[in-house]
C-alpha positions as CSV (number, residue, x, y, z in Angstrom):
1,X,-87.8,-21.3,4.5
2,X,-84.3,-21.6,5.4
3,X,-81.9,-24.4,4.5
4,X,-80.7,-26.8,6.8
5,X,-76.9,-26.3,7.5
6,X,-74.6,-29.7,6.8
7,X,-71.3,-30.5,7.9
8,X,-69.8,-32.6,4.7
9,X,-66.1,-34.1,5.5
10,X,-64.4,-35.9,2.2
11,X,-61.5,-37.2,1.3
12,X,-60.0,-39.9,-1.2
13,X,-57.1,-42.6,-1.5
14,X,-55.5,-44.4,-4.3
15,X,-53.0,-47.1,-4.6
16,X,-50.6,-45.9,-7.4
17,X,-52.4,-43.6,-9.9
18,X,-54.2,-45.0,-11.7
19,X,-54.9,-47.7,-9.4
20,X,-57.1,-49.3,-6.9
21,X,-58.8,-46.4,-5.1
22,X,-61.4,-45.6,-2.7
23,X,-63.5,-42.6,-1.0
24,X,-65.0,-41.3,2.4
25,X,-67.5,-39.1,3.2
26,X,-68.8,-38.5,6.5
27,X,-72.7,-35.8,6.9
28,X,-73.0,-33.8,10.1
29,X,-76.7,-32.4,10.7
30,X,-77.8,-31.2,14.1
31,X,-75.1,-33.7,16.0
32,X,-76.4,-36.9,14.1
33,X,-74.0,-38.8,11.6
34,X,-73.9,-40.8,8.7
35,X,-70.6,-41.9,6.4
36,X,-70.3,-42.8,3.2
37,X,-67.8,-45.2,1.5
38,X,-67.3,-46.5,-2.0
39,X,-64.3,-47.3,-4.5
40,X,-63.2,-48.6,-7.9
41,X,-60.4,-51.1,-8.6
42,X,-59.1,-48.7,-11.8
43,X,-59.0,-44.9,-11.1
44,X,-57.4,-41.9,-9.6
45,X,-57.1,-39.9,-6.3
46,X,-58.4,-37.6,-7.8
47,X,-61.3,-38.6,-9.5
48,X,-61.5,-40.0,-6.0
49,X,-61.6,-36.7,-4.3
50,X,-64.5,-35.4,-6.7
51,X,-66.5,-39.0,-6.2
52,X,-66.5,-38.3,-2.8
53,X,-67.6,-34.9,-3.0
54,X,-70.3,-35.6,-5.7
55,X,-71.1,-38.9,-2.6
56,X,-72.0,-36.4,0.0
57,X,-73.6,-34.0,-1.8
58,X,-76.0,-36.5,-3.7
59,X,-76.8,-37.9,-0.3
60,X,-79.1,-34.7,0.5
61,X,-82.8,-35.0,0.1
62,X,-83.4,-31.8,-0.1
63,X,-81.3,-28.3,-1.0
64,X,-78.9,-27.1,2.0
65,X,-76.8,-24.7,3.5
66,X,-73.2,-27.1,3.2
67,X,-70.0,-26.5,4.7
68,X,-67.6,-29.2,2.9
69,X,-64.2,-29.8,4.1
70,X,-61.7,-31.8,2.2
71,X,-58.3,-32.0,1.8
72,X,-58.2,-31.6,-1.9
73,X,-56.7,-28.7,-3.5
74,X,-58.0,-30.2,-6.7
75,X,-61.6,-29.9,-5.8
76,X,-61.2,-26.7,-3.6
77,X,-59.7,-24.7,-6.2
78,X,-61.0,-25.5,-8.6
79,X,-64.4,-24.4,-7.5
80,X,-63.3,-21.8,-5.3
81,X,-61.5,-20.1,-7.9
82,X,-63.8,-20.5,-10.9
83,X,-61.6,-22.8,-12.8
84,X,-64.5,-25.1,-13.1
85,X,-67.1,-22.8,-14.8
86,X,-64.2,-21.5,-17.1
87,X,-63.6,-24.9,-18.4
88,X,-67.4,-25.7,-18.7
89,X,-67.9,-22.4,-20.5
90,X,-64.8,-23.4,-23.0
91,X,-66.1,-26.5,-23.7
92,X,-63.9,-28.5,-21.2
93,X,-60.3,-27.2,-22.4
94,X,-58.2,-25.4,-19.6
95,X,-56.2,-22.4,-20.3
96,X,-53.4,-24.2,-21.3
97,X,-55.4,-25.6,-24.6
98,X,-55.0,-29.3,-22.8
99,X,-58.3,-31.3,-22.0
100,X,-59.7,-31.2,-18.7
101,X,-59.6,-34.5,-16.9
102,X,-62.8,-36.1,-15.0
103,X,-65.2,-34.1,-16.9
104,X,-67.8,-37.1,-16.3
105,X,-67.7,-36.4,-13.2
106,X,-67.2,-32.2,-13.1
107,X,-70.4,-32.7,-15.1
108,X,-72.1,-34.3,-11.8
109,X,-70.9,-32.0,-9.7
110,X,-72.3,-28.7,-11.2
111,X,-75.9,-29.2,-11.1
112,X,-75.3,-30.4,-7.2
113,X,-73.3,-26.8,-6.8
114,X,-76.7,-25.2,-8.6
115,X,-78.9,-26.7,-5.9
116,X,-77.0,-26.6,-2.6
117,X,-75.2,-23.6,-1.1
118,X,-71.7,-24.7,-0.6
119,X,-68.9,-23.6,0.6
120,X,-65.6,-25.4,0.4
121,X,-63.2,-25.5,3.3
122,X,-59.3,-26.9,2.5
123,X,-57.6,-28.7,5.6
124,X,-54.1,-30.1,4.9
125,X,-54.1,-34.2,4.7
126,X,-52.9,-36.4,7.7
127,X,-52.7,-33.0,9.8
128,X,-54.5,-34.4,12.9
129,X,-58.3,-32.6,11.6
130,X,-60.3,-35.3,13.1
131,X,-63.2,-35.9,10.5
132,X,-60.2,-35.7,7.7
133,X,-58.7,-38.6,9.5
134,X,-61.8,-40.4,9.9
135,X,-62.1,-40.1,6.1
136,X,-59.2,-41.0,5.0
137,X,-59.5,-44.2,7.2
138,X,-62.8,-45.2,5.1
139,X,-61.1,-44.4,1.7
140,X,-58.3,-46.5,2.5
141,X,-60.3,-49.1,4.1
142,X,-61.6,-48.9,0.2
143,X,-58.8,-48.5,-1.3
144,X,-57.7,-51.6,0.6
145,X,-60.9,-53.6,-0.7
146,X,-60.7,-53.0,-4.4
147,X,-56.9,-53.9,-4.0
148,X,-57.5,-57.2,-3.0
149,X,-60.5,-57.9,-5.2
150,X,-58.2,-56.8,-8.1
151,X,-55.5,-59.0,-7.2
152,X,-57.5,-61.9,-7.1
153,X,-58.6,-61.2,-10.0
């Protein structure tokens, strides 16, 4: 049986980094919609960029064809290239003998690579690519929520 094909759009936002952050995800199948929103008041755009990824994908309920578009160099190459499976394979240290950072949540992205066909697409940030907009909206809508909470805190 063939997999369903998915539209996945991501993108992340953080408030100094580390900082308050947030994520966006937006799922495309067959014209119908649903988005995806979350953050943390302590973390990293780019542990934001993977969350939302790992969002998306983890939203599936069953294995499909996924075309995922994000902003993020970070996660695009990182796949893409096979920097990630080289890092798994060397027990999480890059080629440059430092640690690799987010490996919590590398480690929840492989095994969502090993079950959906994906293939990442890079668009560049604030570039006028509507569903990359739309994203980053909801992240900073986030980003803008765990702010506040942390400030009252």
């Amino acid at each position: 049986m063939e997999k369903k094909r998915v539209d996945i759009y991501s993108d992340g936002a953080c408030s100094g980094n580390p900082g308050a952050g947030g994520y966006g995800v937006i799922l495309r199948y067959k014209g119908k919609e649903r988005e995806i929103s979350g953050g943390s008041p302590e973390t990293t755009n780019n542990r934001m960029e993977l969350t939302a990824v790992i969002e998306g994908l983890s939203a599936l309920k069953e294995p499909c064809r996924v075309m995922l578009t994000t902003d993020s160099r970070y996660v695009v190459d990182s796949v893409n290239k096979g920097w990630l499976y080289s890092w798994k394979k060397n027990n999480w240290i890059k080629s440059n003998s430092k640690p690799v950072l987010n490996v919590d949540l590398w480690e929840r992205l492989i095994p969502l690579l090993e079950v959906h066909d994906v293939t990442f697409i890079w668009v560049r940030g604030h570039d006028g690519h509507p569903e990359n907009e739309r994203c980053d909206r909801l992240a900073v809508a986030q980003r803008d929520k765990y702010s506040e909470l942390k400030n009252k805190g």
